[in-house]
C-alpha positions as CSV (number, residue, x, y, z in Angstrom):
1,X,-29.1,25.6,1.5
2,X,-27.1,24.4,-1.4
3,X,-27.2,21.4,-3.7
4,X,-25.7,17.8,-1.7
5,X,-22.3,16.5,-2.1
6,X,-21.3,12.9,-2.1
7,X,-18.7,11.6,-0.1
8,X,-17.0,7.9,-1.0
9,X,-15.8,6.0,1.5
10,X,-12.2,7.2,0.8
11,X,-12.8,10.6,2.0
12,X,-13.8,10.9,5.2
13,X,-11.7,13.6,6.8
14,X,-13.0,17.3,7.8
15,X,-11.1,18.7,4.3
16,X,-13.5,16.7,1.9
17,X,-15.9,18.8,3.1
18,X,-14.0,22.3,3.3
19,X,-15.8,24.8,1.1
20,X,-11.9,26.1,0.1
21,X,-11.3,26.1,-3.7
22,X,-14.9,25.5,-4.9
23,X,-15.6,22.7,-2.1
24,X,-19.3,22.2,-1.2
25,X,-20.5,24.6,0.6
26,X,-20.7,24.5,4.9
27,X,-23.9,23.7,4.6
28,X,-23.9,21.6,1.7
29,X,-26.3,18.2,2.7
30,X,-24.1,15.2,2.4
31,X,-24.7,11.8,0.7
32,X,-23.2,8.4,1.5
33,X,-23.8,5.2,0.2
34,X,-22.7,1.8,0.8
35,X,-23.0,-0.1,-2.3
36,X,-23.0,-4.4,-1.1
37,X,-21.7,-4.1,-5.0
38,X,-18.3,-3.4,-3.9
39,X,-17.9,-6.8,-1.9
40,X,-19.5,-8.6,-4.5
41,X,-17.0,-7.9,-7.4
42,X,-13.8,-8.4,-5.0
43,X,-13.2,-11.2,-2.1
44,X,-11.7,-8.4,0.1
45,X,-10.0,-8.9,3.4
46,X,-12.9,-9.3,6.1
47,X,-10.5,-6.6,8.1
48,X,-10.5,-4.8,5.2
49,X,-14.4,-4.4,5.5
50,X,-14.7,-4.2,8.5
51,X,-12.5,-0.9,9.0
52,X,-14.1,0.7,5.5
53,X,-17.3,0.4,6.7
54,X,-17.0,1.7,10.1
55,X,-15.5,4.3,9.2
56,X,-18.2,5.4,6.5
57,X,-20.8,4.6,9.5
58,X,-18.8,6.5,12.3
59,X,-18.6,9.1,9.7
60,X,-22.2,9.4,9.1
61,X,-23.0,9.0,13.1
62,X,-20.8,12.4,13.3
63,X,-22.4,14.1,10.4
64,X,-26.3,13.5,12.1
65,X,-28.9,15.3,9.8
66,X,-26.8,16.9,7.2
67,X,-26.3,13.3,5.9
68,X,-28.3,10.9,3.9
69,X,-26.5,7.5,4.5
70,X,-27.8,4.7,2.4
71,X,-27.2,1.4,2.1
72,X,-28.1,-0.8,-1.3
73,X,-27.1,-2.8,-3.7
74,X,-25.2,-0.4,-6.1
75,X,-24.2,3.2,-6.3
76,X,-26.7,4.0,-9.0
77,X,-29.4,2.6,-6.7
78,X,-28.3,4.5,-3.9
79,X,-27.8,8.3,-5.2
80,X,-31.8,7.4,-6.4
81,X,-32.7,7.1,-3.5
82,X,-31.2,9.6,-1.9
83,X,-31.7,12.8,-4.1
84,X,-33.4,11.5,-7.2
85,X,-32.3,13.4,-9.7
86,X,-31.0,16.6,-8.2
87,X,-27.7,18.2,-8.5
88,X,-24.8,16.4,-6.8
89,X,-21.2,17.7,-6.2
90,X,-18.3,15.3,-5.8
91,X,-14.4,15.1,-5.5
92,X,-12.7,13.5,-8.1
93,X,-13.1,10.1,-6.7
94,X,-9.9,7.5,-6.3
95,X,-10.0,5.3,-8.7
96,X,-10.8,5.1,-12.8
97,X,-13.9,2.8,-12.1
98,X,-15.4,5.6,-9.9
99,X,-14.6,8.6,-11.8
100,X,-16.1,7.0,-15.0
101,X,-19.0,6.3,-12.6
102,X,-19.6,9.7,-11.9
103,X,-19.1,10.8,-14.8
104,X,-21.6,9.1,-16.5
105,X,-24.1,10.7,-14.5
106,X,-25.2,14.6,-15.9
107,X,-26.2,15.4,-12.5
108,X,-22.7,14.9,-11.6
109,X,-20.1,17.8,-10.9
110,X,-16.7,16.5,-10.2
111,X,-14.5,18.9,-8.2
112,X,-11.1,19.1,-7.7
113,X,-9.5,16.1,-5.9
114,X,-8.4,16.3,-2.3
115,X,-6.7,14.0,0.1
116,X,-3.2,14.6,-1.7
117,X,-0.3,17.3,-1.9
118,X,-0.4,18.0,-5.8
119,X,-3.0,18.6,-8.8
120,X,-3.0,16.4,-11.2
121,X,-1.6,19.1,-13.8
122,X,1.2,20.3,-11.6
123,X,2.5,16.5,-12.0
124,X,2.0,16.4,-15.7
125,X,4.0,19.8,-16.5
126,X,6.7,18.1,-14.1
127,X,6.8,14.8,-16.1
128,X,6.4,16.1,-19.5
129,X,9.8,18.2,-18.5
130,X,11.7,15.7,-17.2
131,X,14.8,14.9,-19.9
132,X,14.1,11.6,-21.9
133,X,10.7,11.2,-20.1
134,X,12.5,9.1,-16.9
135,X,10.0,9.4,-14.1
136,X,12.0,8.5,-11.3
137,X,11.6,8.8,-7.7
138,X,14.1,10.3,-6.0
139,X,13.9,13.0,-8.7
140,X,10.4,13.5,-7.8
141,X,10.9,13.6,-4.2
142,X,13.3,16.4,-4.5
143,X,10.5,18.1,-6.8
144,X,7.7,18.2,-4.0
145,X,10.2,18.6,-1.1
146,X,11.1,22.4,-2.8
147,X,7.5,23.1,-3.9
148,X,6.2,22.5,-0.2
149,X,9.2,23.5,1.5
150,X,9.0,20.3,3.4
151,X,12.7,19.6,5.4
152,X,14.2,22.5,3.5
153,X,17.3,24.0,4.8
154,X,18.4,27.7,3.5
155,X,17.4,28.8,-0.4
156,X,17.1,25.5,-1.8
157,X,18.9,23.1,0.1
158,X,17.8,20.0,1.9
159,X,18.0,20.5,5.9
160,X,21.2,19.1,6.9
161,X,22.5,18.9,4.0
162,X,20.9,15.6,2.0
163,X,18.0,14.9,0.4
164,X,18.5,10.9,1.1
165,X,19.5,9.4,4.7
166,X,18.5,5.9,3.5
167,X,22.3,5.4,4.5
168,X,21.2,5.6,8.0
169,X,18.0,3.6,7.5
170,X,18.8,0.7,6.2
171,X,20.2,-1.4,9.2
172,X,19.4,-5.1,9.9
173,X,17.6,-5.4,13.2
174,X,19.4,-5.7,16.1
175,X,21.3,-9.2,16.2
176,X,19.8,-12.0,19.2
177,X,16.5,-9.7,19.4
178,X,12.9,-10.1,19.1
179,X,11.2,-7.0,19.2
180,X,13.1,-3.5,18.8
181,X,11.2,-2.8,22.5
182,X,9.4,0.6,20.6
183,X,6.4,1.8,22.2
184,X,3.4,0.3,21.3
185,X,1.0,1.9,18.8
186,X,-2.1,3.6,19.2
187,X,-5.0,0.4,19.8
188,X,-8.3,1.9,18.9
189,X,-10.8,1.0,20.8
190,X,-14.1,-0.7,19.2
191,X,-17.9,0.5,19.7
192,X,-21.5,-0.2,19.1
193,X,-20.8,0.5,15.6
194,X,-18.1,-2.1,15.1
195,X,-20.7,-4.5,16.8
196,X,-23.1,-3.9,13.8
197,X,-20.3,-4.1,11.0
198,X,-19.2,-7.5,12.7
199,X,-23.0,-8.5,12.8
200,X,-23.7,-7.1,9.1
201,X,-20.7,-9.3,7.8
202,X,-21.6,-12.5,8.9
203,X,-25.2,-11.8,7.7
204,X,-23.8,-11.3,4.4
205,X,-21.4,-14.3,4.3
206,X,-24.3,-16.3,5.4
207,X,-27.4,-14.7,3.7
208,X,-26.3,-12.7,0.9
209,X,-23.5,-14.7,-0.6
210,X,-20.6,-12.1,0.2
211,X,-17.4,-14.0,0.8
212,X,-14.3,-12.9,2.5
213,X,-10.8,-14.0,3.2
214,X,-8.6,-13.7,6.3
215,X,-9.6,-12.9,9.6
216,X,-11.3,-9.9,11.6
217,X,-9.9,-9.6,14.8
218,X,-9.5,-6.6,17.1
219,X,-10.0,-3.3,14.9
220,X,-6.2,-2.4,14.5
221,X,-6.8,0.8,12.4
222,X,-8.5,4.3,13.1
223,X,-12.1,4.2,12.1
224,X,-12.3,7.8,12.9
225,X,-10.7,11.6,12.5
226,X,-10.1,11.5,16.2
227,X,-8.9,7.8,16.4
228,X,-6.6,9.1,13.4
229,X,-5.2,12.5,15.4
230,X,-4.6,10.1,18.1
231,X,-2.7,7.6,16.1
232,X,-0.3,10.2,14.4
233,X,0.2,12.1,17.7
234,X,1.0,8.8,19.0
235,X,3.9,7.8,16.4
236,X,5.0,11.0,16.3
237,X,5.5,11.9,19.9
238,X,6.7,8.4,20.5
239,X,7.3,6.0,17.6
240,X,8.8,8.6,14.8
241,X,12.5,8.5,16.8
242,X,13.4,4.9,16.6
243,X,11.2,4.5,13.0
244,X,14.2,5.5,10.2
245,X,16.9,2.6,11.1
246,X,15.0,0.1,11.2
247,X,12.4,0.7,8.5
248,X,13.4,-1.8,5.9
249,X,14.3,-4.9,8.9
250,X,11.9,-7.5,9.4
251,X,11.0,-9.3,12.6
252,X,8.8,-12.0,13.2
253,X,8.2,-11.3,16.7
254,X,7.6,-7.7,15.9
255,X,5.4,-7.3,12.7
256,X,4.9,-3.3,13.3
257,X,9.0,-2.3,14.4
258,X,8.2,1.7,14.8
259,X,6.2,2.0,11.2
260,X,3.3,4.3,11.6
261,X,0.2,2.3,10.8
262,X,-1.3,6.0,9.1
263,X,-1.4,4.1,6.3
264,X,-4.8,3.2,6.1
265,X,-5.9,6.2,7.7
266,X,-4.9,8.8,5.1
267,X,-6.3,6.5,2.1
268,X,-10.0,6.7,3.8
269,X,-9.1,10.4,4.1
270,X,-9.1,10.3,8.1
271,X,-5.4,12.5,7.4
272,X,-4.4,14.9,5.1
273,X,-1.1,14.2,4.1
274,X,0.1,17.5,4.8
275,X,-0.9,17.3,8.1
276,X,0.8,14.5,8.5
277,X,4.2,15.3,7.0
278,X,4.3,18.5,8.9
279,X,3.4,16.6,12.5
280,X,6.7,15.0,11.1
281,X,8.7,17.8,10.4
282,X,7.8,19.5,13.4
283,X,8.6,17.0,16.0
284,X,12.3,17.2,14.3
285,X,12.4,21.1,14.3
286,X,10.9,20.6,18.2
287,X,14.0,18.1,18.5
288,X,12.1,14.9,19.4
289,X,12.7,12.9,16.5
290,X,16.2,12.7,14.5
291,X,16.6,14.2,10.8
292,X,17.3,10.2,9.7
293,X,13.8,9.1,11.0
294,X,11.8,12.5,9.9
295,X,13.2,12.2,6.3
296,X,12.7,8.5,5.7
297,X,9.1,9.1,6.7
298,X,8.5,12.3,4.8
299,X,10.1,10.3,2.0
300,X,7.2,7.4,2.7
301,X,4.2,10.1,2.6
302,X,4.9,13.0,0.5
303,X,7.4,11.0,-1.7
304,X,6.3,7.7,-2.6
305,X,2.6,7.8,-1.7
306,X,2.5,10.9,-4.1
307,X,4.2,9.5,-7.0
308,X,2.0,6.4,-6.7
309,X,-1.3,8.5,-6.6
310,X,0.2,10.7,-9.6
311,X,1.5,8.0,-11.9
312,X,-2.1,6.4,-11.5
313,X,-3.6,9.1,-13.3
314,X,-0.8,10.0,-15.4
315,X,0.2,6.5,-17.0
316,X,-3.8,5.8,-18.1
317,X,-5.8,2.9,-17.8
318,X,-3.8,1.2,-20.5
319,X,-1.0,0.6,-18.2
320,X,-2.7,-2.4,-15.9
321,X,-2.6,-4.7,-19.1
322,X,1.2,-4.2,-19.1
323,X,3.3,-7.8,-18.7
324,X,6.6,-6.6,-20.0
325,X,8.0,-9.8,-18.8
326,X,5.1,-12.3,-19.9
327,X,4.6,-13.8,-16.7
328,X,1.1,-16.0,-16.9
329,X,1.1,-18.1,-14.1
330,X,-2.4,-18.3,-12.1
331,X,-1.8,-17.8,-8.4
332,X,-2.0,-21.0,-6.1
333,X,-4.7,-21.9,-4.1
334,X,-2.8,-21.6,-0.6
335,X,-2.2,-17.8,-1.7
336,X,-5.2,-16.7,-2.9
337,X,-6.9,-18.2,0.3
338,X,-3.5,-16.9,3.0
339,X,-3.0,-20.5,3.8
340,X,0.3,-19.9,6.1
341,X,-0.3,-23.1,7.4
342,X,0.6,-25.1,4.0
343,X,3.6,-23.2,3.8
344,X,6.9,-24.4,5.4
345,X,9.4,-21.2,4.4
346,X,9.5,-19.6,7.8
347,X,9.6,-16.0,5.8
348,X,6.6,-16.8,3.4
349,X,4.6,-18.5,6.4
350,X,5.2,-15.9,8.9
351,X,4.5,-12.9,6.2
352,X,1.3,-14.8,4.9
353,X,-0.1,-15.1,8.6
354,X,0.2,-11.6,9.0
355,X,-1.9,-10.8,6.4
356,X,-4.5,-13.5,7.1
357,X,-5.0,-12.1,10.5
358,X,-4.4,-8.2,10.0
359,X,-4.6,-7.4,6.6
360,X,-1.2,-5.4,6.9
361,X,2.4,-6.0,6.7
362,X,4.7,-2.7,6.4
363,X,6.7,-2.3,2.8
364,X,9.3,-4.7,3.0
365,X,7.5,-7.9,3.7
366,X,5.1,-6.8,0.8
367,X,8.2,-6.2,-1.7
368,X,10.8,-8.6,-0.5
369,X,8.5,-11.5,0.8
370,X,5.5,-11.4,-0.6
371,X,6.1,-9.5,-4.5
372,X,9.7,-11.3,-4.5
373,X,8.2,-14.8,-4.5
374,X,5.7,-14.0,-7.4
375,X,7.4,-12.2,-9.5
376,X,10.4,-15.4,-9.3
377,X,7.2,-18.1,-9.7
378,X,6.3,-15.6,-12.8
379,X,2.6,-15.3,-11.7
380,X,0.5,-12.8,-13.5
381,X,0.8,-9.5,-12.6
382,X,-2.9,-8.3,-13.0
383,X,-3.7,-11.0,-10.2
384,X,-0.9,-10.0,-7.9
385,X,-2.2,-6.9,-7.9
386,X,-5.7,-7.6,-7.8
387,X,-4.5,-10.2,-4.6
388,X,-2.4,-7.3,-3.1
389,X,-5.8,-4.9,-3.5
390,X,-8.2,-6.7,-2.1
391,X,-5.9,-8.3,1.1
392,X,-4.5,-5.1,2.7
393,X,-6.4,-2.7,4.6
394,X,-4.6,0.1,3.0
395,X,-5.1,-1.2,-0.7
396,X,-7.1,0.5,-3.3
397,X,-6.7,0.1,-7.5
398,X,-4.6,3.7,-7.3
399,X,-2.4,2.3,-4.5
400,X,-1.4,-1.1,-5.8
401,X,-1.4,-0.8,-9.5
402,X,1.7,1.0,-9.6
403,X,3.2,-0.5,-6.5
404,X,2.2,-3.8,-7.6
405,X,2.8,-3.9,-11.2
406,X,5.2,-1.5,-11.7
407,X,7.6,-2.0,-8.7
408,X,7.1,-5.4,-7.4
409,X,6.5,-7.2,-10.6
410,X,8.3,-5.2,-12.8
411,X,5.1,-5.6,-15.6
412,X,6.0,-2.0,-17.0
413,X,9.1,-2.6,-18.5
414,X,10.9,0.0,-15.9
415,X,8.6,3.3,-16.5
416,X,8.9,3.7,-12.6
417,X,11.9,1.9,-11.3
418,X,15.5,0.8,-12.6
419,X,15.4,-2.9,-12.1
420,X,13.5,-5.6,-11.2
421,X,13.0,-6.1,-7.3
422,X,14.1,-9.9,-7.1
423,X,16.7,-11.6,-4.8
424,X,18.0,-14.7,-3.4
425,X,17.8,-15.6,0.8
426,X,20.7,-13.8,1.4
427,X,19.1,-10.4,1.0
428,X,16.3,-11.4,3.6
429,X,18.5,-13.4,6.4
430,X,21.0,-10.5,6.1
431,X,17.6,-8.2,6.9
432,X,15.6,-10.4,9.3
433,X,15.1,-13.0,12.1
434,X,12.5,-15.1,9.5
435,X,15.5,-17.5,8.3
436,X,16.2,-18.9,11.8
437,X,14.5,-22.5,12.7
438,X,13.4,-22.8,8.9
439,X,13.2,-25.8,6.8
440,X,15.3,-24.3,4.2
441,X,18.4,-22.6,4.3
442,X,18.9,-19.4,2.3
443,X,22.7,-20.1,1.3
444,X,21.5,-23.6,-0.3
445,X,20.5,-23.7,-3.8
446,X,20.3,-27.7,-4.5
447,X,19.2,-30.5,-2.3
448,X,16.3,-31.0,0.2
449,X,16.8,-27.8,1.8
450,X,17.7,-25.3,-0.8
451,X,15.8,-22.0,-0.1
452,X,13.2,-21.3,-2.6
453,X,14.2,-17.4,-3.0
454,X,17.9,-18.4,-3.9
455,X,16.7,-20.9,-6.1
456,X,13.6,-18.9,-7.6
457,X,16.4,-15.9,-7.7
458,X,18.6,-18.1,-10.7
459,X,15.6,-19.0,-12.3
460,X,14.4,-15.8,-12.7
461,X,17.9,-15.0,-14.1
462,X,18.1,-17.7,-16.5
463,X,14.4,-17.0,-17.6
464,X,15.2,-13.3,-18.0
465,X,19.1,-12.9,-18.9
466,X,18.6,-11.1,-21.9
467,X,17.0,-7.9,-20.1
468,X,19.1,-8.3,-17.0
469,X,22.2,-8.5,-18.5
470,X,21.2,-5.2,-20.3
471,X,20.6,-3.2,-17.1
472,X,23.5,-1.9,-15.6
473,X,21.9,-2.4,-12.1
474,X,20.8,-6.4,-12.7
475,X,24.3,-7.3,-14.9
476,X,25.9,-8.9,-11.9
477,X,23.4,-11.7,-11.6
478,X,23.7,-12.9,-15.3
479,X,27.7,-12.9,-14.7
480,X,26.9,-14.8,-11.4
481,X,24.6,-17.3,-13.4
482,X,27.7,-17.3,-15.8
483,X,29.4,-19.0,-12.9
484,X,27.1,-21.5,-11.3
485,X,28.5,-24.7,-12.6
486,X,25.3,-26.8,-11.1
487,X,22.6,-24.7,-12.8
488,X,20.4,-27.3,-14.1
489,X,20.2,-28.8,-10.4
490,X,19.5,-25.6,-9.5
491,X,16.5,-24.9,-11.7
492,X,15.5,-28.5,-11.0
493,X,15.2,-27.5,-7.5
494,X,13.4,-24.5,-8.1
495,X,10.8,-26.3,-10.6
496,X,8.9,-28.1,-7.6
497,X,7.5,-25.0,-6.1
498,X,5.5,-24.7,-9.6
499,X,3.6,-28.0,-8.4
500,X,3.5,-27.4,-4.3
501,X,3.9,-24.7,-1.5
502,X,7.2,-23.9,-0.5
């Protein structure tokens, strides 16, 4: 019998627990505590709670006696209580606020983190080596598609030939339909245990002072290794075909299009990542899924979930205090509490309402919707982010600080992308459904119905023309503010959304 090892609930998978690479050992006892801490500093997503803390207790269920599963106040309180002051392995844990946590503690050893494709120092020596320090993407995709020869071709070309088939996956959806008719994903099924989280909740909402936001409906998301097998072999067998066109289209009929929903499951650590990639890959080698689809997936998991996790780490703790583009603005009431009722934008309404009752939308509604609108209302990034962490089943600080601040607000300055992700209603008629039957038309920029993305878009241009005009990428839209010969109506228009919902 060896010392125990503690297991947040981010790491719930069979490989956090693998004695490979100094692990714990197979018979190491196991420790997990829910800490009611947690809720208290955050108004999370009740969905969010709910699927966190099943899994943790479907977790322990599964482990029986090797585990110690306690619940308290705090995390401190907990490991007291459940080894004193022995010995305690861990995995480097997810975020700063946990690592410093355990840390702190002498009886502490931190292993090695798992749940991802890279160490930490593999990224560094790749960054430090990159010319002029650009950290880019697609340069980094490339990177970790040769190191784990994922889609590789012969020697050191991609399979088929590209390393980048968002050519073929960026279609509108299909004109005069609702849905894109994929099959439906996996729908786990709730238990006894998801009867106690319900029940625990609304004791703490009404005893405890714990508040939430949104809505807890139907578990959506795999609360469990097996519910997570099922729900990869699920989109991979059946939903990974049709997912590459379509990926960056919107519907409001059809919320989830062929996206995988894994999402949440590999950030508790249900999947491995390369587990997942490779389910991926295979299907394509097995010829069930085409090269288009495969890559614009792989790209998703081992691309841009990677970077994200790396550049957490590697950009410091200094980095969530950027606000390269001094944006200050408090978020609204109506978002902070997903009031899709007090907004009349169809896009905005429909997006919001999907978050109230799921906690999830897939990337582009998050970016293009969502991010879009509050980087053009100039709210402040830290509570974007902070919003976007606490709303979305999937979110945790290592997730959204660099999708949120660097990418969709554009609060870094451009350490991780090229240009600021803004645009006017063209960009999401031309990629949705969510402009037909609204209030507002997205080709308007005065007048009652001028469509608070095209007007938001010039503003943000005329706020921000120095640094766009600079960037060969965003140039266009100061030459196009150039030519607007009714661009004080315009940003009169677009000043009443400072005061009320769209």
């Amino acid at each position: 019998m060896t010392g125990p090892h503690w297991l947040f609930g981010d790491q719930l998978g069979p490989h956090f627990l693998a004695p490979r690479d100094g692990g714990p050992a197979r018979d190491a006892p196991v420790v997990m505590i829910e800490a009611r801490s947690v809720f208290r500093r955050r108004r999370f997503h009740r969905a969010k709670a709910h699927v966190v803390l099943s899994a943790m207790r479907h977790r322990a269920a599964e482990l029986g006696d090797r585990v110690r599963h306690v619940r308290t106040e705090t995390y401190r309180e907990g490991l007291r209580e459940a080894v004193g002051d022995d010995a305690v392995t861990v995995h480097h844990p997810t975020s700063r606020a946990a690592l410093r946590l355990v840390r702190s503690l002498e009886q502490i050893s931190v292993l090695p983190a798992r749940g991802f494709l890279l160490p930490h120092g593999a990224f560094r020596a790749w960054a430090e080596g990159r010319d002029g320090g650009r950290l880019r993407h697609e340069d980094f995709y490339r990177w970790v598609r040769r190191e784990l020869d994922l889609l590789m071709g012969d020697g050191d070309t991609p399979a088929g030939g590209r390393w980048n088939h968002d050519h073929a996956n960026r279609e509108p959806p299909p004109r005069g339909k609702r849905t894109l008719s994929a099959p439906r994903p996996y729908q786990p099924r709730e238990d006894d245990i998801d009867e106690q989280v319900r029940a625990d909740l609304d004791r703490w909402e009404r005893e405890d002072g714990i508040r939430f936001v949104g809505r807890d409906g139907p578990r959506l998301f795999p609360a469990t290794r097996r519910e997570a097998l099922a729900a990869l072999r699920r989109f991979t067998e059946h939903r990974l075909a049709g997912f590459g066109p379509h990926e960056d289209a919107m519907l409001a009929g059809d919320p989830v299009l062929s996206h995988s929903l894994l999402s949440s499951s590999l950030n508790l650590g249900l999947l491995d990542p390369l587990e997942v990639v490779t389910a991926a890959e295979d299907a394509w080698r097995a010829g069930r899924a085409p090269l288009n689809s495969v890559e614009g997936f792989v790209r998703q998991v081992a691309g841009w979930r990677e970077f994200v996790w790396q550049l957490y780490w590697y950009f410091g703790e200094e980095y969530r205090h950027r606000n390269a583009l001094r944006h200050h603005a408090p978020l609204p009431d109506w978002f902070r509490e997903l009031d899709a009722h007090a907004v009349t934008a169809r896009c905005l309404a429909t997006i919001l309402a999907q978050v109230r009752d799921t906690g999830w939308t897939h990337h582009i509604p998050r970016l293009m919707v969502l991010g879009n609108y509050a980087l053009q209302r100039g709210w402040d990034p830290r509570a974007v982010t902070d919003w976007f962490h606490r709303c979305f089943v999937d979110g945790y600080d290592w997730v959204m600080l660099p999708n949120v601040t660097g990418m969709s607000q554009y609060a870094d300055g451009g350490l991780m992308t090229t240009k600021p992700y803004t645009s006017a209603g063209a960009y999401i008629h031309r990629m949705s459904d969510l402009c037909d039957g609204c209030a507002y038309r997205p080709g308007d920029r005065t007048g009652e119905r001028a469509c608070p993305y095209t007007t938001g878009y010039w503003a943000f241009a005329r706020r921000h023309r120095a640094l766009l005009a600079g960037n060969r990428r965003t140039s266009r839209a100061v030459q196009g503010l150039d030519r607007l010969g009714d661009l004080d109506e315009v940003l009169a228009a677009d000043r009443r959304w400072d005061r009320q919902p769209p």
